[in-house]
C-alpha positions in Angstrom: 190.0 57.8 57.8 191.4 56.1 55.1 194.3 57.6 52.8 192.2 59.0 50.2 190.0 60.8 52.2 192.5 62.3 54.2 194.2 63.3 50.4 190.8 65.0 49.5 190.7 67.1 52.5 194.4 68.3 52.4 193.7 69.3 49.1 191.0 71.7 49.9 192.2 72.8 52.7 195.9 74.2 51.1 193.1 75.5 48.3 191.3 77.0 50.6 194.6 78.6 52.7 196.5 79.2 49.2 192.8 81.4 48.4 192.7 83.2 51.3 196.2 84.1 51.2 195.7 85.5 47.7 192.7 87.5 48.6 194.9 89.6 51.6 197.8 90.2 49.5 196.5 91.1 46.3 196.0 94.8 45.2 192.8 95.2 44.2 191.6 95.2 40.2 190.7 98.2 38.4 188.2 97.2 36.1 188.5 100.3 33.8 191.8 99.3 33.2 191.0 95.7 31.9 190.9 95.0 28.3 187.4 94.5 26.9 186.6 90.6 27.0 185.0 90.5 23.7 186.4 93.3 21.1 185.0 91.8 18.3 183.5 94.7 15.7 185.0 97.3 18.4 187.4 98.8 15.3 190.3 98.4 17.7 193.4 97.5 16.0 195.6 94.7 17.2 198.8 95.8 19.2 200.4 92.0 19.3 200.4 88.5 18.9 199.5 86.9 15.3 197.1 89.1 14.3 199.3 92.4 13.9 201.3 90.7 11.3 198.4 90.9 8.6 
């Protein structure tokens, strides 16, 4: 095996370690929690950032 192929494979396999270690000690999403991805025309008003300054 030559040095870059053995680089590839170490790579996905701490990927594929660091990913599975996520997935068993996350707590698990609740979606109704979760801001809306697209709130555009909603009627929301900001609450940060930039746009609460206008």
């Amino acid at each position: 095996m030559t040095t870059r192929t053995s680089a590839i494979l170490l790579f996905w396999a701490v990927l594929i370690v660091f990913f599975a270690w996520d997935w068993t000690h996350a707590s698990p999403v609740n979606h109704r929690k979760e801001p809306a991805i697209l709130a555009i025309g909603s009627g929301q008003a900001p609450s940060g950032g930039h746009c609460s300054a206008f």
